[in-house]
C-alpha positions, -999 to +999 in steps of 0.1 A: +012-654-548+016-689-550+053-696-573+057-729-592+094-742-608+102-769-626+069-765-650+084-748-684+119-732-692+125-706-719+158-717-737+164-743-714+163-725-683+140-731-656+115-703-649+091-696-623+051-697-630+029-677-607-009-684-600-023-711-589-026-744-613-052-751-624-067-791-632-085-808-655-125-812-642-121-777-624-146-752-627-132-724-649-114-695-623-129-662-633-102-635-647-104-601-668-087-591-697-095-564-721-100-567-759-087-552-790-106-516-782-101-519-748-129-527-737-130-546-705-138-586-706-150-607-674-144-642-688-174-656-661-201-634-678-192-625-716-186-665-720-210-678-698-223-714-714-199-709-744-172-736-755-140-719-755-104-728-764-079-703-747-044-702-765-022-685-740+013-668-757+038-648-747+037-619-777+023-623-807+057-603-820+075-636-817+080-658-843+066-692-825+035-671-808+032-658-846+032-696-863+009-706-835-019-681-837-018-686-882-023-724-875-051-722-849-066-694-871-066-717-901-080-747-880-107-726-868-120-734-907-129-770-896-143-763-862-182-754-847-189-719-849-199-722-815-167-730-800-150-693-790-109-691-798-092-665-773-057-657-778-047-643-749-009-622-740+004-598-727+005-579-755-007-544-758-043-542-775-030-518-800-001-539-809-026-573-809-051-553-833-020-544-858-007-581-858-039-594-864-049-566-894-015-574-904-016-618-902-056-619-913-062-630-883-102-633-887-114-665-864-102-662-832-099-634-808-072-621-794-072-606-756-049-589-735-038-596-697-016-565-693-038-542-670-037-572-636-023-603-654-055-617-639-060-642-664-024-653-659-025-655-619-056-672-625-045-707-643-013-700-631+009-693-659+020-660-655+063-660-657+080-646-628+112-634-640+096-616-673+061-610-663+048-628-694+026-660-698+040-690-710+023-709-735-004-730-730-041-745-741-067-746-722-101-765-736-134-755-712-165-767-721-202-750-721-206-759-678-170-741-674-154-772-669-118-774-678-115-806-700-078-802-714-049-783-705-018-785-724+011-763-710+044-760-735+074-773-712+096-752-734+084-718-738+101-715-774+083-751-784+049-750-807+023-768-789+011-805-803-013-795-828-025-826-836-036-835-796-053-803-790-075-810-825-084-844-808-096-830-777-118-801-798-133-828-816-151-849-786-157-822-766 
C-alpha cells in the first residue's frame, strides 16, 4: 500500500497516511463501510447522484472528534436536505450508535471503516502506526466529483469550520 509522511502529525509527531491521495476534480474512489446495524454500505451504489459531505475522525470517544461531529450536526440545520453528512471512523458500530443516542446526534450519519479500512485506503487517510483515520473533509458533488478536501494537519486540531460551510454553500 502506497505510505505518505509529512501530511498530518498527532501531537506534533509525524505519522504515516496509507492509501492513495486523493484530488480535487477526481471521481469519487468506491469504498465499503458498514452502518450503525451493520449493515453493509457500497458508497458507489447507496450514494449514487447524491451530494455528500464525508467527515472523516479518528473516534467519536475523543473529545475533538466529539466537538466536531455536535458542530457539523448543528450546521446540518441550515443546509439542503439533499446533501448526505457521513461521519465515518473506525469506531465500532455499537459504540457509534451509543455516542450518537447519547450526543443527539440526529442529521448526519455516522459509518464505520473497521471491517477493511476500505474507505480509509481509499482517500488515503488511514494512519499507519495506529490504524485509525485522521481527520478530514471531503465535499463530492451529485456526478461523484470530489470538489473540496480539507485534511487536518494536526490530528488533535478541529477543522476550519467556517471554509468547509463556504464550499457547501456553492456546491
Amino acid at each position: 500500500m502506497i505510505e505518505r509522511n509529512d501530511v498530518v502529525s498527532l501531537k506534533g509527531n509525524p505519522i504515516t497516511l496509507l492509501g492513495y491521495e486523493v484530488k480535487i476534480g477526481d471521481k469519487t474512489p468506491d469504498f465499503f463501510v458498514v452502518d450503525n446495524e451493520l449493515n453493509p454500505i457500497q458508497f458507489a451504489k447507496d450514494y449514487k447522484g447524491k451530494k455528500c459531505l464525508i467527515i472523516s475522525v479518528p473516534s467519536l470517544d475523543t473529545s475533538v472528534c466529539d466537538l466536531e461531529t455536535r458542530r457539523f450536526n448543528k450546521e446540518a440545520e441550515n443546509m439542503d436536505n439533499d446533501l448526505a453528512i457521513l461521519v465515518i471512523s473506525m469506531d465500532l458500530p455499537f459504540a457509534q450508535k451509543r455516542w450518537c443516542g447519547a450526543a443527539g446526534i440526529e442529521r448526519l450519519k455516522t459509518l464505520s471503516d473497521y471491517q477493511q479500512a476500505s474507505f480509509g485506503a481509499a482517500f488515503g487517510i488511514l494512519i499507519k502506526e495506529i490504524k485509525l483515520l485522521a481527520r478530514a473533509i471531503f465535499l463530492i458533488d451529485q456526478s461523484g466529483t470530489i470538489k473540496y478536501i480539507q485534511i487536518i494537519k494536526e490530528v488533535t486540531s478541529e477543522p476550519y469550520y467556517e471554509e468547509v460551510l463556504d464550499a457547501i454553500k456553492s456546491l
